[in-house]
N, C-alpha and C positions, 0 to 999 in steps of 0.2 A: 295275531302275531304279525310284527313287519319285521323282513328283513331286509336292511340299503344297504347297498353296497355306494359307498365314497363318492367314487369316481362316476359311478353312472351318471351321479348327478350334475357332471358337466356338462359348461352349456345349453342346462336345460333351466328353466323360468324357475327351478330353486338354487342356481348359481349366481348372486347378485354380489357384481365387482364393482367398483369403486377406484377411482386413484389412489388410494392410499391401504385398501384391503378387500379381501374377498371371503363371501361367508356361504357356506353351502347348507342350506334348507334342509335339516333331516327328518324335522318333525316338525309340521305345521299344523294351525289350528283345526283342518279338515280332517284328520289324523282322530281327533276327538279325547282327547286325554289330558286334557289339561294345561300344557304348556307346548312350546315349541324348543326342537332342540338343535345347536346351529354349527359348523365346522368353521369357525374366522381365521384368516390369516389375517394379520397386521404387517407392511411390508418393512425390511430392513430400513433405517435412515426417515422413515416418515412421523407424524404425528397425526392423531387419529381424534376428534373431539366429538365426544355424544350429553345428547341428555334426555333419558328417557323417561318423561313425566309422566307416562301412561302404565307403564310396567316395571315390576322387578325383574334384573338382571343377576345370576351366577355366569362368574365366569371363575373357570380353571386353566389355566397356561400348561399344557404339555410341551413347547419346547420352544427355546430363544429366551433373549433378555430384553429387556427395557424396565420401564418406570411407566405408573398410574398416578395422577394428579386429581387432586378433587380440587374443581377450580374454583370449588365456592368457600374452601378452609386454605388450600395451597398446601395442605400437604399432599408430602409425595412419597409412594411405595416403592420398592424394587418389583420388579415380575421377572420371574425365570420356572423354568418349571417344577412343578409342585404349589406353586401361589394360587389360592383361590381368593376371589372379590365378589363380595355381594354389593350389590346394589338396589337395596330396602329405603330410600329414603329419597329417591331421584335427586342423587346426586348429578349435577354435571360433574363430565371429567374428561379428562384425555387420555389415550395410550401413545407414549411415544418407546417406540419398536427401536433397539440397538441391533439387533438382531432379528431376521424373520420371527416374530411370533405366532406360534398357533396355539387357539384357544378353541374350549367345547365351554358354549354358552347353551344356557336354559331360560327361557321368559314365560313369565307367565302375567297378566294374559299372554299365553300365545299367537304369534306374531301367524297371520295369515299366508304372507308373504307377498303380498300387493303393498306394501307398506314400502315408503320414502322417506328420507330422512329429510328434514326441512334445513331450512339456513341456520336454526339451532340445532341443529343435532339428532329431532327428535323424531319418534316416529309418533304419527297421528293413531289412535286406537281404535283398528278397524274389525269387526266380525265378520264371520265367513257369511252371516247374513246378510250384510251390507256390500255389495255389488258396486258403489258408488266409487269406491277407491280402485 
């Protein structure tokens, strides 16, 4: 059994900020279960572009508004809370945040947390056995 507390995890190498949002590490691949499970803020007034060719993404918005763009059809979602978005298909897309939004994302594979996002968006698909990243 694990039990996190939130906030501990500030600041510490599972807090990875970004200009445009910050996502807290709560369950990573070392963890051994399967996925990894993540605390993102998306900030008010910004826009947020991923594309994650390596993994499926869930995400559920617990609070604030904006819009999800899938930038390879141009359609576009509302997000507010209660919307949940799978991302089964590595879709590119964008989150563009009206409001702070925070979301609880799950990946699987699960994200180690040595991962970067590249100039596209994406994260390279690393294992806790591979040391190189």
């Amino acid at each position: 059994m694990h039990v996190i507390d939130l906030h501990d995890l500030d600041d510490t190498d599972r807090d990875v900020k970004s200009e445009t949002w910050r996502s807290r590490r709560m369950v990573l691949a070392k963890e051994g279960v399967g996925f990894s499970f993540h605390d993102t803020v998306i900030y008010a007034g910004t826009t947020s572009t991923f594309h994650y060719q390596n993994h499926v993404e869930a995400v559920y918005c617990v609070q604030g508004e904006g819009t999800l763009t899938n930038e390879e059809t141009g359609e576009v979602f509302p997000l507010r809370d209660g919307t949940m978005y799978l991302l089964d298909g590595n879709e590119r897309h964008s989150v563009r945040a009206r409001s702070e939004l925070r979301m609880a994302c799950v990946f699987n594979p699960p994200v180690t947390g040595r991962e970067v996002h590249d100039e596209n968006g994406v994260y390279p698909l690393v294992t806790e056995d591979d040391r190189s990243a």
